[in-house]
KEVEXVEX-101547 format. One line per field, with one value per atom (N, C-alpha, C): atom name; x, z, y; residue number from 1; residue in one letter. Coordinates in nm, 4 decimals, decimal comma. Last residue first. Example, Ala and Ser with C-alpha at 12.3 -4.5 7.8 and 13.67 -1.06 7.14 Angstrom:
site	c(N:CA:C:N:CA:C);
u	c(1,2850:1,3670:1,2900:1,3190:1,2300:1,3200);
w	c(0,7080:0,7140:0,7870:0,7800:0,7800:0,7800);
v	c(-0,2250:-0,1060:0,0030:-0,5690:-0,4500:-0,3300);
pos	c(2:2:2:1:1:1);
code	c(s:s:s:a:a:a);
This chain:
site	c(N:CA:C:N:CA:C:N:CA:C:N:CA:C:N:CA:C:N:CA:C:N:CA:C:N:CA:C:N:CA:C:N:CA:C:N:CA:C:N:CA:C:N:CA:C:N:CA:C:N:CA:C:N:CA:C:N:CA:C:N:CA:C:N:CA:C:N:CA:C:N:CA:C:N:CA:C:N:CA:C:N:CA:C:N:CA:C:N:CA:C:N:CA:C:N:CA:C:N:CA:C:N:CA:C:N:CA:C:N:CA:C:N:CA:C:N:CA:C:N:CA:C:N:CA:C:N:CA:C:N:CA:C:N:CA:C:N:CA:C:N:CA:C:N:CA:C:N:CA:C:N:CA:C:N:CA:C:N:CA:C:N:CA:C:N:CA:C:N:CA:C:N:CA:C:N:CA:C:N:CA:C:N:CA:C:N:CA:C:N:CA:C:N:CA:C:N:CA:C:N:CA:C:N:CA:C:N:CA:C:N:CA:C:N:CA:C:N:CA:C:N:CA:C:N:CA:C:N:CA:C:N:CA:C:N:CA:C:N:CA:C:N:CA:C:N:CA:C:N:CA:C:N:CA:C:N:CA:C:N:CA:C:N:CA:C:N:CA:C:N:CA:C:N:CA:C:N:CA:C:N:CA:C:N:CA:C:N:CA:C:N:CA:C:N:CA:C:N:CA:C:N:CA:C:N:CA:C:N:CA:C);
u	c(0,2815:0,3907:0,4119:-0,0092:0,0711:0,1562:-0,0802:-0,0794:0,0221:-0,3059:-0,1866:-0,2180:-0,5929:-0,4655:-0,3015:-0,8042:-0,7066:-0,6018:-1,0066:-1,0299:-0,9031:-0,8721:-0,8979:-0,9201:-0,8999:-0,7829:-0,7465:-1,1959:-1,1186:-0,9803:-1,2720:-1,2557:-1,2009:-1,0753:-1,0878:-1,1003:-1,0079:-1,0757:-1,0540:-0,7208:-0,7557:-0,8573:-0,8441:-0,7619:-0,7195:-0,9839:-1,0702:-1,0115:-0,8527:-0,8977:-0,9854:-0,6296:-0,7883:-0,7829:-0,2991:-0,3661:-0,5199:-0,0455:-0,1181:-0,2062:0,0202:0,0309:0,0153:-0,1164:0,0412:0,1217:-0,3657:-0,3120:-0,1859:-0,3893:-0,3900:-0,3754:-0,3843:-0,2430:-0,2494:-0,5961:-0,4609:-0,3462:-0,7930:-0,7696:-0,6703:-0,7539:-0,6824:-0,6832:-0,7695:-0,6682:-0,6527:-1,0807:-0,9519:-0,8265:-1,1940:-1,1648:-1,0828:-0,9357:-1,0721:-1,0116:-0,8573:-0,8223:-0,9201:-0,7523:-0,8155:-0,7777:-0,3773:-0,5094:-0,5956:-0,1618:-0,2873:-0,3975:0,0561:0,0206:-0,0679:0,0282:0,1153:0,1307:-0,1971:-0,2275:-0,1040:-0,0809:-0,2313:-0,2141:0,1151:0,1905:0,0505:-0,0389:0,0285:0,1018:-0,1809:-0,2814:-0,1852:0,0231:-0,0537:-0,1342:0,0902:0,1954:0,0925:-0,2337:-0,1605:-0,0506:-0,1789:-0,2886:-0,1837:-0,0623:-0,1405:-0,2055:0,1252:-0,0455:-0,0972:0,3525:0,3175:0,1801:0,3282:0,3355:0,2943:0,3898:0,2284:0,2316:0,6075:0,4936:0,4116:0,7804:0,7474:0,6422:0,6958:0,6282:0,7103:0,8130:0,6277:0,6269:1,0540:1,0209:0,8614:1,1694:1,0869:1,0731:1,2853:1,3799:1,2651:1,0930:1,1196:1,2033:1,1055:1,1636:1,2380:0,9671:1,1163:1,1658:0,7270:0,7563:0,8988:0,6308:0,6917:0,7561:0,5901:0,7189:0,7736:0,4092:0,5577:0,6473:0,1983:0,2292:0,4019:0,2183:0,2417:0,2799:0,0933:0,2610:0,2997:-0,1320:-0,0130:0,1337:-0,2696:-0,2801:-0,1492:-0,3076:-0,2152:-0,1917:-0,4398:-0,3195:-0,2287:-0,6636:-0,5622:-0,4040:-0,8873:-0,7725:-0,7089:-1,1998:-1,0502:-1,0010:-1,4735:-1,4484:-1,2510:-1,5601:-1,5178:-1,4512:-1,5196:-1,4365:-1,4301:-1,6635:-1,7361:-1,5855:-1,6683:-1,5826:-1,6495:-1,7062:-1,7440:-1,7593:-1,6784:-1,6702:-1,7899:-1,5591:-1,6454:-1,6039:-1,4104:-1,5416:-1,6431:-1,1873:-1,2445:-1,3732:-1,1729:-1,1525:-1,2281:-0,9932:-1,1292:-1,0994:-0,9051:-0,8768:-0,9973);
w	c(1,7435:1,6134:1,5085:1,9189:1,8612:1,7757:2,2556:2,1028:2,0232:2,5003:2,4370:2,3056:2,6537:2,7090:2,6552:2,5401:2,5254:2,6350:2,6022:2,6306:2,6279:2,4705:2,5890:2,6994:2,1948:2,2344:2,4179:2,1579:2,1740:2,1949:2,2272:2,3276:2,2961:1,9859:2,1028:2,2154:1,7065:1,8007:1,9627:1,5692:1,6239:1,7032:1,4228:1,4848:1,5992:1,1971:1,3513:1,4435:1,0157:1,0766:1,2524:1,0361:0,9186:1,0620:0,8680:1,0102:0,9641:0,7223:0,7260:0,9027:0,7157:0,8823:0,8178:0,4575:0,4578:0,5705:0,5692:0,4802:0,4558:0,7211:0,7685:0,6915:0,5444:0,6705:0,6792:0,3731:0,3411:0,4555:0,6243:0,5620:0,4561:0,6568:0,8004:0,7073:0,4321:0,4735:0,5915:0,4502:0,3241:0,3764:0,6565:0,6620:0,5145:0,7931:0,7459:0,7151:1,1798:1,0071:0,9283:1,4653:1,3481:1,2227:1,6197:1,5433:1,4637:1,6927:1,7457:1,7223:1,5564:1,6690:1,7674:1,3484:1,3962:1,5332:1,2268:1,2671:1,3255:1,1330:1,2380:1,2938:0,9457:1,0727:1,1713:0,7518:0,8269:0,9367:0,6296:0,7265:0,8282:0,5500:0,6880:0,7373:0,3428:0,3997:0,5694:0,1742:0,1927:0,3191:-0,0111:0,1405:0,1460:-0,0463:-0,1388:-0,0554:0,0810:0,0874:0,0054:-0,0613:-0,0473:-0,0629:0,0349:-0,1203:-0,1334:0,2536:0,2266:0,0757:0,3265:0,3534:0,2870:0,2302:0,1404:0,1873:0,3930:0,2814:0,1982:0,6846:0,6665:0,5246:0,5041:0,5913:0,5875:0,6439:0,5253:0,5954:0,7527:0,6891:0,6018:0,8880:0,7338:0,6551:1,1480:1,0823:0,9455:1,0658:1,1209:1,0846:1,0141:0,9296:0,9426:1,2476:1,1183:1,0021:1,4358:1,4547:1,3388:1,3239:1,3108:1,3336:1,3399:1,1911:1,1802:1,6024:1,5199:1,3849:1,6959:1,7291:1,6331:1,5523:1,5103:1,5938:1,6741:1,5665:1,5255:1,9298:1,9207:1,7798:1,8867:1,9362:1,9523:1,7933:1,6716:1,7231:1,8100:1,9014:1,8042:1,6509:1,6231:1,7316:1,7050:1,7914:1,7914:1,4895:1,5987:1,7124:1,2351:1,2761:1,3735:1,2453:1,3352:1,3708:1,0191:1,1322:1,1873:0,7567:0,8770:1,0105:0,4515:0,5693:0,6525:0,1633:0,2685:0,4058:-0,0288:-0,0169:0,0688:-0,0867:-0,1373:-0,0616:0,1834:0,0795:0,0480:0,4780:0,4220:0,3285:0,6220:0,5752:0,4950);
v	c(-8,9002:-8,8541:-8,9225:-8,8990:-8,9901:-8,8521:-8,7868:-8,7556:-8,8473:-8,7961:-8,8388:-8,7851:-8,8093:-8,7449:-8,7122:-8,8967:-8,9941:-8,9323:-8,6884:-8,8158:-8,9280:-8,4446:-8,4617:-8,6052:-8,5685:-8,5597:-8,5532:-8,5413:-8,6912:-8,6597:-8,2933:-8,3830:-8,5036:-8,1844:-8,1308:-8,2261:-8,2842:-8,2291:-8,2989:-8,4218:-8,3021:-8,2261:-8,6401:-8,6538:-8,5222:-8,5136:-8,5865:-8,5736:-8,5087:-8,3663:-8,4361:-8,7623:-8,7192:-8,5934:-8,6876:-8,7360:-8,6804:-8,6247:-8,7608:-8,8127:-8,3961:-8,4738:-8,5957:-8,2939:-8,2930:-8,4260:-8,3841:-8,5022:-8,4311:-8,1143:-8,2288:-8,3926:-7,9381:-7,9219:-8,0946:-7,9377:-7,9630:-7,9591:-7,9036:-8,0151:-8,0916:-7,6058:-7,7275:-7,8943:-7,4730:-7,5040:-7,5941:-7,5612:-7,5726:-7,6340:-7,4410:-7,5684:-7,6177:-7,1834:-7,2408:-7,3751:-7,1196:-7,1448:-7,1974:-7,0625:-7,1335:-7,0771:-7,0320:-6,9875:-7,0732:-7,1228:-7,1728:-7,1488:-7,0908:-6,9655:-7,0412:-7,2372:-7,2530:-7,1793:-7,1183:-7,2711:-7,2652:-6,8941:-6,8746:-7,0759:-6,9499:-6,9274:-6,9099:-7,1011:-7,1968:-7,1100:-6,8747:-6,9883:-7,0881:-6,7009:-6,6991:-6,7786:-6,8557:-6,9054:-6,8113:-7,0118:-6,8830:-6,9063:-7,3550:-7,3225:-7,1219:-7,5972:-7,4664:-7,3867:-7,7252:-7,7379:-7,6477:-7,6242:-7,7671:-7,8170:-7,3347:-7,4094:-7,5476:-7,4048:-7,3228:-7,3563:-7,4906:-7,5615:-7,5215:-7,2638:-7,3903:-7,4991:-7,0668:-7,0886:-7,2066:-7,1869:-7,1764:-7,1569:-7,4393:-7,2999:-7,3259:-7,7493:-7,6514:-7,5495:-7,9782:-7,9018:-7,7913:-8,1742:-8,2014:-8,1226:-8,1065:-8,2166:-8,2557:-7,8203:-7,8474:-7,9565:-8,0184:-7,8801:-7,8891:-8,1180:-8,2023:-8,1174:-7,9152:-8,0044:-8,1020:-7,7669:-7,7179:-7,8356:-7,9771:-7,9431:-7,8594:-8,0022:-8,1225:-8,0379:-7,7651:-7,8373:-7,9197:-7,7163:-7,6017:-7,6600:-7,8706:-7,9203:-7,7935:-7,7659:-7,8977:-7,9402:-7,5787:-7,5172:-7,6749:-7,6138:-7,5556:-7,5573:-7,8913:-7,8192:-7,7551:-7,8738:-7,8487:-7,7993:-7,7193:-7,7971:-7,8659:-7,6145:-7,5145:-7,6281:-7,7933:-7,7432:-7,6333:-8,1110:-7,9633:-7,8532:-8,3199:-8,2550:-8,1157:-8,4092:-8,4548:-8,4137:-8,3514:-8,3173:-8,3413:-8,4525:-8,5045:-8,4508:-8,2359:-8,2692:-8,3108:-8,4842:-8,4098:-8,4034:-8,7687:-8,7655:-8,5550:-8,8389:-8,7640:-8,7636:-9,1423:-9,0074:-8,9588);
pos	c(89:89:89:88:88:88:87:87:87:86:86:86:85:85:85:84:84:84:83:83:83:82:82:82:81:81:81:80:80:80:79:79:79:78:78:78:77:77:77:76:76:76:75:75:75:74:74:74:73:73:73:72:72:72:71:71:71:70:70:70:69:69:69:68:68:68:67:67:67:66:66:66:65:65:65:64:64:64:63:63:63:62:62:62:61:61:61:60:60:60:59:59:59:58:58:58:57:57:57:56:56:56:55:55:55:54:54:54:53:53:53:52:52:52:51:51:51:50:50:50:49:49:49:48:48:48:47:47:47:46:46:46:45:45:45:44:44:44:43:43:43:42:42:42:41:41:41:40:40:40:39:39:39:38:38:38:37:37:37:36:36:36:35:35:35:34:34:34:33:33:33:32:32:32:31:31:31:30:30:30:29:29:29:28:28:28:27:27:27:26:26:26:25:25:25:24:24:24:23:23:23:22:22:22:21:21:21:20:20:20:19:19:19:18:18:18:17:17:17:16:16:16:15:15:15:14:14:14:13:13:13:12:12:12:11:11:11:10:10:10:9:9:9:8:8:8:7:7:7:6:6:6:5:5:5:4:4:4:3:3:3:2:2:2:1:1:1);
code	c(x:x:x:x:x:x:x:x:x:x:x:x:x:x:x:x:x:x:x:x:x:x:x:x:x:x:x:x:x:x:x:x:x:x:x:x:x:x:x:x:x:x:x:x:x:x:x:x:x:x:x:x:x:x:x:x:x:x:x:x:x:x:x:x:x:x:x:x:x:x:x:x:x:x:x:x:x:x:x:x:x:x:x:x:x:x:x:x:x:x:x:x:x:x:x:x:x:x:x:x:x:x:x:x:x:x:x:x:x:x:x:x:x:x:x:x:x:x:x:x:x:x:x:x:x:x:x:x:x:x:x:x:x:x:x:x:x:x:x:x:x:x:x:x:x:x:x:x:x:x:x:x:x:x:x:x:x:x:x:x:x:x:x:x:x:x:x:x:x:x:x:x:x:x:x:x:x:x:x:x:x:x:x:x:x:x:x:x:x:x:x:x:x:x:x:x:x:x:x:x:x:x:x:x:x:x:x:x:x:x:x:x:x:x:x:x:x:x:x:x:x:x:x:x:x:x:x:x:x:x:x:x:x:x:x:x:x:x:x:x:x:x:x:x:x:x:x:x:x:x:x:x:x:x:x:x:x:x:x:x:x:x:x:x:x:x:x);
């Protein structure tokens, strides 16, 4: 996981539109609306319905989405998702 700060990640390269399933589907799971998520991540309750659409998003907010997931921002680009064909839950 990324700590503060250390970015690694070429966020044009972010799938948003797989990274906006996972985050609703744990969202639902977890019983929360988009703004108690957005509270959660601190993040504005429109970054979580654009990431939920499939929209980008800055790298703030995708990096609080993404330790909400407990998943590092990596986990989300593009061709390694292409390359695996799968998505873990």
């Amino acid at each position: 996981m990324l700590g503060e700060g250390d970015v690694t990640f070429p966020i044009d390269r972010i799938d948003f539109a797989v990274l906006g399933m996972f985050a609703d589907a744990a969202r639902i799971r977890a019983g929360l609306s988009i703004g108690a998520l957005a509270k959660i991540c601190d993040v504005p309750p429109d970054d979580i319905h654009r990431v939920i659409r499939g929209r980008g998003i800055g790298r703030e907010a995708l990096e609080a989405i993404c330790r909400w997931l407990d998943r590092s921002p990596e986990f989300f680009l593009h061709d390694d998702l292409k390359s695996r064909r799968m998505a873990y839950l």
